[in-house]
TORVO-206884 format. One line per field, with one value per residue (C-alpha): residue number from 1; residue in three letters; z, x, y. Coordinates in Angstrom, 3 decimals, always signed. Example, Ala and Ser with C-alpha at 12.3 -4.5 7.8 and 13.67 -1.06 7.14 Angstrom:
BEGIN
k: [1/2]
r: [ALA/SER]
Z: [+7.800/+7.140]
X: [+12.300/+13.670]
Y: [-4.500/-1.060]
END
This chain:
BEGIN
k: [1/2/3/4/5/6/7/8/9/10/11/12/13/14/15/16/17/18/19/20/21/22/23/24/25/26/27/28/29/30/31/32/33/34/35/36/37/38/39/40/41/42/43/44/45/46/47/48/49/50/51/52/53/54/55/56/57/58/59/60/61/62/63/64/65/66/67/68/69/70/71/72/73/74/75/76/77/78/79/80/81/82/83/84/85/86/87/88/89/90/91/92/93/94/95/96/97/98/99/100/101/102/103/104/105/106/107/108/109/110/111/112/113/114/115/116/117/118/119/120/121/122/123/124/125/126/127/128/129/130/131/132/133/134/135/136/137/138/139/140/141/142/143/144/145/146/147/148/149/150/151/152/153/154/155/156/157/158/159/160/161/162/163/164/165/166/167/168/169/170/171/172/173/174/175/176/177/178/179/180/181/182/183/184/185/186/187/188/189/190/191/192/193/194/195/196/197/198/199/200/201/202/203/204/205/206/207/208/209/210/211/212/213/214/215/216/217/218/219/220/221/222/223/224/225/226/227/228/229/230/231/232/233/234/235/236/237/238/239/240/241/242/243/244/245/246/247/248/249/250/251/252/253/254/255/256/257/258/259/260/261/262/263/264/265/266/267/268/269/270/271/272/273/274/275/276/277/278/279/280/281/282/283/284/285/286/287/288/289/290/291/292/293/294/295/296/297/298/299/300/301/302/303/304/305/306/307/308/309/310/311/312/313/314/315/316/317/318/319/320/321/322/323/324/325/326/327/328/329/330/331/332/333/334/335/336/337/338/339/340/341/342/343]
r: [UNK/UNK/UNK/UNK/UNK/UNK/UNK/UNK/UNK/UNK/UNK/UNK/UNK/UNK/UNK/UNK/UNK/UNK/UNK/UNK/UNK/UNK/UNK/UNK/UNK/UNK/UNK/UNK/UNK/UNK/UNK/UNK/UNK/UNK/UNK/UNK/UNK/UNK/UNK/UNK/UNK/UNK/UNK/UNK/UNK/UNK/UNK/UNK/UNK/UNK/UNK/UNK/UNK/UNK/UNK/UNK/UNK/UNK/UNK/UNK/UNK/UNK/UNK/UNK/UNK/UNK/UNK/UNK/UNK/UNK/UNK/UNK/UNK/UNK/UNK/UNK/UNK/UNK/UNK/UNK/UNK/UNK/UNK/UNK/UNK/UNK/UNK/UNK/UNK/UNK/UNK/UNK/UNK/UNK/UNK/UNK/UNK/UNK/UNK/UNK/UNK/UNK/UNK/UNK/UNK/UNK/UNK/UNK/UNK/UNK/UNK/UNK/UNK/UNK/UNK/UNK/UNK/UNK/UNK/UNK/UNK/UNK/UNK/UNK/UNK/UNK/UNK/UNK/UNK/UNK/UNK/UNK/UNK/UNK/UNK/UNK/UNK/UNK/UNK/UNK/UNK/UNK/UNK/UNK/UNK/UNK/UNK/UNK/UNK/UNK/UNK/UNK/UNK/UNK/UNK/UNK/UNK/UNK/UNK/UNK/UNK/UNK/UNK/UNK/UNK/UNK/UNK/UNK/UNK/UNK/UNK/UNK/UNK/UNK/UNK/UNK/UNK/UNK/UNK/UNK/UNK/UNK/UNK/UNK/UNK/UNK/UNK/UNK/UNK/UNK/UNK/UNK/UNK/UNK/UNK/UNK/UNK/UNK/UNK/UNK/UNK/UNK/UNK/UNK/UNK/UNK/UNK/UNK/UNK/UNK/UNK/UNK/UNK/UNK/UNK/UNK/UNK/UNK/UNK/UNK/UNK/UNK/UNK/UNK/UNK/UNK/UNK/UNK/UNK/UNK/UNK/UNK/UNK/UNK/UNK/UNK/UNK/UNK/UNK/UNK/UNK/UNK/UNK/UNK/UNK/UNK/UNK/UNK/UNK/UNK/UNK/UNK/UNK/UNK/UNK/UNK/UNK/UNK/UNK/UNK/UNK/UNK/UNK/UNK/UNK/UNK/UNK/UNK/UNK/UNK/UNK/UNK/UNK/UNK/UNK/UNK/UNK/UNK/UNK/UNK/UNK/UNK/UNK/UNK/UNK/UNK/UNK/UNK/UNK/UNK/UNK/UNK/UNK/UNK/UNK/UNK/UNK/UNK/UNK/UNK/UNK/UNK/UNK/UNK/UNK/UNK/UNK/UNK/UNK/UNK/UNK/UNK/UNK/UNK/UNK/UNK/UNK/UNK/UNK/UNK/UNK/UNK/UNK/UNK/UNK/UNK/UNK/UNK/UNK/UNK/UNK/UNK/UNK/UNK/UNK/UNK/UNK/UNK/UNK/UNK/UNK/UNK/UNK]
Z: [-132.945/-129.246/-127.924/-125.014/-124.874/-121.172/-120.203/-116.778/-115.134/-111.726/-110.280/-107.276/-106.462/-109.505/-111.862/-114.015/-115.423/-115.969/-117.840/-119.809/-121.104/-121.550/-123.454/-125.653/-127.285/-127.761/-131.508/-132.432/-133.768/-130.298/-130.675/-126.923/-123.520/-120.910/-117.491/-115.223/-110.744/-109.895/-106.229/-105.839/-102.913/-101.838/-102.657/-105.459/-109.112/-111.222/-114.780/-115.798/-118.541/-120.003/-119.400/-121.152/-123.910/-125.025/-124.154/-126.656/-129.832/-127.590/-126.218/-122.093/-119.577/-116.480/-116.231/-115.519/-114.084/-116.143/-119.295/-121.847/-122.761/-126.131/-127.379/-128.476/-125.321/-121.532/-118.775/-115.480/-112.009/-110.777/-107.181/-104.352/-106.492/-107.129/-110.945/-111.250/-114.385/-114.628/-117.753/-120.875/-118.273/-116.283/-112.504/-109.783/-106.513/-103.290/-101.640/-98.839/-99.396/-99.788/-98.769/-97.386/-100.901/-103.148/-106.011/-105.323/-108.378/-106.464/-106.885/-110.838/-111.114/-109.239/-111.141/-114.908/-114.313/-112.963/-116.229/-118.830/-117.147/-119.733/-121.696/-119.161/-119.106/-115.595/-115.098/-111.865/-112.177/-110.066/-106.176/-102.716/-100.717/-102.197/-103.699/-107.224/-106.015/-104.773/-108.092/-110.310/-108.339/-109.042/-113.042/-112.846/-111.237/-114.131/-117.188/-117.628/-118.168/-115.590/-115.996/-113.607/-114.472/-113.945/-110.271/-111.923/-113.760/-111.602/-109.425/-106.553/-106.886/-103.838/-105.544/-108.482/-106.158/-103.977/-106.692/-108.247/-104.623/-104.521/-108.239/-110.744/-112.827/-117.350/-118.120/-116.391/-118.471/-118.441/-118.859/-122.040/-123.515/-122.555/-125.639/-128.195/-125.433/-125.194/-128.666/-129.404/-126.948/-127.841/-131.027/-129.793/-128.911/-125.143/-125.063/-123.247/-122.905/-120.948/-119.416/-116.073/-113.532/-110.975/-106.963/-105.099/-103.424/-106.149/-106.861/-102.997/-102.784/-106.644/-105.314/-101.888/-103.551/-105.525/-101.824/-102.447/-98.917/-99.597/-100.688/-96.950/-94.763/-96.208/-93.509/-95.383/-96.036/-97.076/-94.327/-91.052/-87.620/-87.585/-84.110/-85.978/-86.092/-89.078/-88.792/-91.172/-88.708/-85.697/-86.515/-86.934/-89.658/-91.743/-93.113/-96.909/-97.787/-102.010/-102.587/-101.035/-100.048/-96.787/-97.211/-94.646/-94.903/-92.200/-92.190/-93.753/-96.299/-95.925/-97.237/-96.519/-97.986/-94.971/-96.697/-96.220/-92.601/-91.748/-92.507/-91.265/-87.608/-87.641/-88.370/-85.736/-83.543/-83.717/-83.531/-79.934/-79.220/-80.369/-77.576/-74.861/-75.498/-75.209/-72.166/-70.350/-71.451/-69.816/-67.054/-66.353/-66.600/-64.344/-61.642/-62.053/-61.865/-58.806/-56.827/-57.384/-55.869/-52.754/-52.112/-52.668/-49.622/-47.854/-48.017/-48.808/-48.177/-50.863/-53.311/-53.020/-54.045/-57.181/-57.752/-57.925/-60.398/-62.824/-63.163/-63.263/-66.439/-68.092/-67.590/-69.415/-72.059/-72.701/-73.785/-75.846/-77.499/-77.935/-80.105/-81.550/-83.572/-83.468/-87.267/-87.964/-90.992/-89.674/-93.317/-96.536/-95.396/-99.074/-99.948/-99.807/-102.856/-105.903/-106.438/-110.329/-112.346/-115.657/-118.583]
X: [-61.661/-62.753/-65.558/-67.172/-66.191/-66.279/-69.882/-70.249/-73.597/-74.999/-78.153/-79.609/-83.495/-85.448/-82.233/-83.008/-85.727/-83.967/-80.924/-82.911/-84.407/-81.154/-79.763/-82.621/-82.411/-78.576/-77.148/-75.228/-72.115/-72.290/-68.332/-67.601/-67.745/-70.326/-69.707/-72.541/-72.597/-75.546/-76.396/-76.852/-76.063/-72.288/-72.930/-75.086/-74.987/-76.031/-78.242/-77.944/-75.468/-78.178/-81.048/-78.593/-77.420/-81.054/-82.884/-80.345/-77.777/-74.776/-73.045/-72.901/-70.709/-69.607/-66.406/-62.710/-59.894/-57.185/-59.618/-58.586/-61.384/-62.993/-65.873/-69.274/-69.104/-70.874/-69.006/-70.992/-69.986/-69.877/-70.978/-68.871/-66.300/-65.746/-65.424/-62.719/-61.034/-57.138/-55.930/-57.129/-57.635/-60.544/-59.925/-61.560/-61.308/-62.457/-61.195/-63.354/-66.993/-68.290/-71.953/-72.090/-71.816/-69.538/-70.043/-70.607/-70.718/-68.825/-65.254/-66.146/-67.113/-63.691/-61.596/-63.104/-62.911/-58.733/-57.773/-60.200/-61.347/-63.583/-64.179/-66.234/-70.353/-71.421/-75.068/-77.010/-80.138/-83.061/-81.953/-82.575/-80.221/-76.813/-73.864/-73.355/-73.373/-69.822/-68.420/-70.670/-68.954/-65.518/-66.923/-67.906/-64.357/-62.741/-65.248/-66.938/-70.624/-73.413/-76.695/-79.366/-82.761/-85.705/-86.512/-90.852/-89.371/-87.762/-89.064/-86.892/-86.244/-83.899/-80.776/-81.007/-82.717/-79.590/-77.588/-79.587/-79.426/-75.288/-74.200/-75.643/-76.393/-75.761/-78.785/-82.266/-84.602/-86.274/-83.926/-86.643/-84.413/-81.045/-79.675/-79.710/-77.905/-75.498/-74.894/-74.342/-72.136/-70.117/-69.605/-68.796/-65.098/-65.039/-64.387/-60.809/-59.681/-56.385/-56.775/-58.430/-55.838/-56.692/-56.806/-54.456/-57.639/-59.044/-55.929/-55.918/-58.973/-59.050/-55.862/-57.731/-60.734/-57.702/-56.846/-53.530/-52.002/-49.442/-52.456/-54.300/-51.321/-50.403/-50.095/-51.530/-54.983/-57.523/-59.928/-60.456/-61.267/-65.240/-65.291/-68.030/-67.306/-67.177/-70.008/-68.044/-65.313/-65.812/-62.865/-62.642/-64.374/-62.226/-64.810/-63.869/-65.619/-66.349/-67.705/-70.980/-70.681/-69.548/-68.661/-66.419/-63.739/-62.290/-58.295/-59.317/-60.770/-64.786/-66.914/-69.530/-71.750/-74.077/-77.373/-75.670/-73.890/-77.267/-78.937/-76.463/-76.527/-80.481/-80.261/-77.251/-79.586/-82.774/-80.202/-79.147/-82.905/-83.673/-80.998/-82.506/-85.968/-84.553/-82.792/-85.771/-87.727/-85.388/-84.671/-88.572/-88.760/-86.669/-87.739/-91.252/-89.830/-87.680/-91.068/-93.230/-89.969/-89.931/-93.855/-94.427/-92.025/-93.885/-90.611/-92.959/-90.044/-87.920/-90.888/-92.003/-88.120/-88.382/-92.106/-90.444/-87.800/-90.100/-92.468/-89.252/-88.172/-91.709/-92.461/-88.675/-89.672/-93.216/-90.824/-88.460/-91.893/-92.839/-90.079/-89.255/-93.023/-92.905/-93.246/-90.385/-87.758/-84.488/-82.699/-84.310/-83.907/-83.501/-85.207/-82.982/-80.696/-79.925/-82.955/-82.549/-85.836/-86.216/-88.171]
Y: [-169.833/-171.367/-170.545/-171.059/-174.575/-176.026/-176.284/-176.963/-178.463/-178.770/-180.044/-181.951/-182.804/-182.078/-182.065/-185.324/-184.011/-180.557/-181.989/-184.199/-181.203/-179.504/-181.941/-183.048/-179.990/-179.146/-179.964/-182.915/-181.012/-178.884/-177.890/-178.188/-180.379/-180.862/-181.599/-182.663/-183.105/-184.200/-184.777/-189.087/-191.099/-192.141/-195.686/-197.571/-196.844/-193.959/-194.271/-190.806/-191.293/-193.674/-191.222/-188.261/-190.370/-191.586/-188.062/-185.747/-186.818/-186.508/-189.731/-189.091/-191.521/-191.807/-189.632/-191.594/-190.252/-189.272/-189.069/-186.769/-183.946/-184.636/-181.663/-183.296/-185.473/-185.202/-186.459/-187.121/-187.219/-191.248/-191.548/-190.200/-188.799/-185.159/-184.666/-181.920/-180.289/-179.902/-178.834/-180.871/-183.804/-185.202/-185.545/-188.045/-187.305/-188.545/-185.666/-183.575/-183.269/-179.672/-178.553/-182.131/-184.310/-185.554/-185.629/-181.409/-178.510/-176.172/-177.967/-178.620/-175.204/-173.813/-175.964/-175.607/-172.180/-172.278/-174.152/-172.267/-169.101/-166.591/-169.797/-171.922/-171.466/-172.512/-173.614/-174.271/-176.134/-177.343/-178.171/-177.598/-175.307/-173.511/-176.110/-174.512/-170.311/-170.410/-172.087/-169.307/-166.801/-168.073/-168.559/-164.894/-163.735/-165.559/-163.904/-166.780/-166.935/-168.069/-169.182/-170.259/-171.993/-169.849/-170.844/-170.847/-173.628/-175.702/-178.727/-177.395/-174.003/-173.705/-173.671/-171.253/-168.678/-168.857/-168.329/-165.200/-163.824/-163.794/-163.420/-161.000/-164.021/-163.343/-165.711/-166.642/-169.105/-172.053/-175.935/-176.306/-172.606/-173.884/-175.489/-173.043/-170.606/-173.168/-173.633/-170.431/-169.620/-172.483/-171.156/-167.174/-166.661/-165.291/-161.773/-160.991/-164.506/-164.490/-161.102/-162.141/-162.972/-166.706/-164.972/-167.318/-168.662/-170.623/-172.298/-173.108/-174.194/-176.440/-178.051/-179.235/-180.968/-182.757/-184.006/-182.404/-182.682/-179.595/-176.999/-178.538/-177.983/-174.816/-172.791/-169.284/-170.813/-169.085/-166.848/-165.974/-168.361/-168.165/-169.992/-172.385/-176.805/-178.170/-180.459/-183.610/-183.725/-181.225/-179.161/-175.021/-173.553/-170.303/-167.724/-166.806/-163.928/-164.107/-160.183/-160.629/-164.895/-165.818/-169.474/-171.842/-174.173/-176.135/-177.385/-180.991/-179.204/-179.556/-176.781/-175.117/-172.208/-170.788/-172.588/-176.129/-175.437/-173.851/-177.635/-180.093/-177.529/-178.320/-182.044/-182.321/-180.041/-182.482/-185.750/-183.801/-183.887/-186.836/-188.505/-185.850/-187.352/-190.674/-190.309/-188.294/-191.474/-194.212/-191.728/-192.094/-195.624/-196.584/-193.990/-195.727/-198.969/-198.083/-196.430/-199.288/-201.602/-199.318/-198.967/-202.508/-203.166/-200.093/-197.603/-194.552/-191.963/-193.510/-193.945/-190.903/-189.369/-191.693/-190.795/-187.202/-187.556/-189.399/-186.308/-184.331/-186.475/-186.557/-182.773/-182.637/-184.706/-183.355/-179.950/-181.633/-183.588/-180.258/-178.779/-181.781/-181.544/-177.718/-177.029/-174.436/-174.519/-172.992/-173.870/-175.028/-179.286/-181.355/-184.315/-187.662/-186.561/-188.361/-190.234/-190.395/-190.663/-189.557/-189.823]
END
């Protein structure tokens, strides 16, 4: 009998602590595979196999590519590689970010749930923003089962909230309740394994975070033109609409779920300003500069027309000042992601 025996696991901010929870309590004969993305940085190294392996009785390494899948085991994402699932294998790719990262959950999510559908568990844990709700959805579409952390117990409780807003979620509880979930769903054969068909989307959209260049030329891709940039690489954005998620994809094959776009438009909005400001600023100085040339040489006419455009340029800037400290979230903005600590 298999049971529920792909156990998928995704975090960001606040998800150290949350795993090493998890795992602490999960049993040593736990008869399936866990697979961990955790938000860290593109370059420098990653501990959390280390924290995993000495916070719980299963062994936990960095995933490599072409790895065959062994239960009893955890697999975590390496930095700047997408950890994907095809068949019995373990896939690396450094194939388009989605939501802005790489490692992201959504593409190990997508893909588990292609290659094992109604026996993958998908679990979103503490976060900022929305990676992880797309892949639950496509978990959910494939009878799988989907679990959040209870957002009360979470350091950041961004991204399980976004998930319980978009997918009618199986199982809400604590990271410290987790294990003996697990456990027992590892050991429960799925109900009506094989009888959930894969949409042509998900196979679309698995193949493109494999950087397969037929699946991102195909020509039917997935969505409609949203007239939005993709803010990785400037070009057109398709709207996929997932039941009630709207998410974005752009021909290179960066993704988006509204959360994330919503934050990477504000930073590239306050960047915009940021160059404004400066240019008011420089724009200023060397109006003053130029007046005080022509009065010292007694042109008044001409120092008076630069006197002019440098209160033009400071009034300018004194607005920009002004929205640039005007305290107002457009998007929920994470903290610098991946800093690992743990206990």
């Amino acid at each position: 009998m298999q049971g529920h025996d792909i156990i998928t696991v995704g975090a960001s901010a606040g998800g150290v602590e949350a795993l090493a929870e998890l795992v602490r309590g999960l049993p040593g004969d736990l008869p399936a595979s866990l697979f961990v993305a955790l938000h860290v940085p593109s370059h420098g190294s990653s501990v959390l196999p280390q924290i995993l392996s000495r916070r719980g009785p299963l062994p936990a390494h960095h995933a490599g590519d072409g790895e065959e899948i062994q239960p009893g085991r955890i697999y975590v994402a390496p930095p700047d590689h997408h950890l994907l699932i095809h068949d019995r294998v373990i896939r690396l790719s450094r194939g388009p970010r989605e939501n802005g990262v790489r490692p992201a959950i959504d593409p190990l999510f997508r893909t588990a749930s292609r290659w094992f559908g109604p026996r993958v568990v998908g679990v979103v844990l503490s976060g900022t923003l929305d990676d992880g709700t797309a892949g639950l959805v496509a978990i959910q579409e494939r009878g799988g089962v989907t679990i959040v952390q209870d957002p009360d117990d979470a350091l950041f409780p961004g991204m399980p909230r976004n998930a319980m807003d978009v997918v009618p979620v199986d199982h809400v509880l604590p990271a410290s309740g987790m294990a003996e979930l697990l456990d027992r769903l590892a050991r429960t054969a799925p109900a009506g394994e094989g009888d959930v068909s894969m949409p042509d989307e998900m196979e679309i959209e698995s193949a493109i975070a494999e950087f397969d260049l037929d699946a991102i030329q195909k020509k039917d891709r997935p969505g409609t033109p949203s007239g939005f940039a993709c803010p990785d690489c400037a070009g057109v954005l398709w709207e996929i609409q997932d039941g009630e998620l709207s998410r974005f994809r752009c021909r290179v094959g960066h993704a988006w779920s509204p959360t994330s776009l919503l934050s990477e438009q504000s930073k590239a909005l306050e960047k915009a300003l940021w160059m404004a400001f400066r240019a008011l600023e420089e724009r200023a100085a060397l109006a003053s500069r130029m007046a005080e040339r022509f009065r010292a040489k007694g042109k008044v006419g001409a120092a008076s027309r630069y006197e002019g455009q440098l209160k033009e340029a400071k009034e300018r800037a004194a607005l920009i000042r002004q929205v640039l400290l005007k305290d107002e979230p457009t998007a929920e903005m994470p903290p610098t992601p991946g800093r690992e600590s743990g206990p």
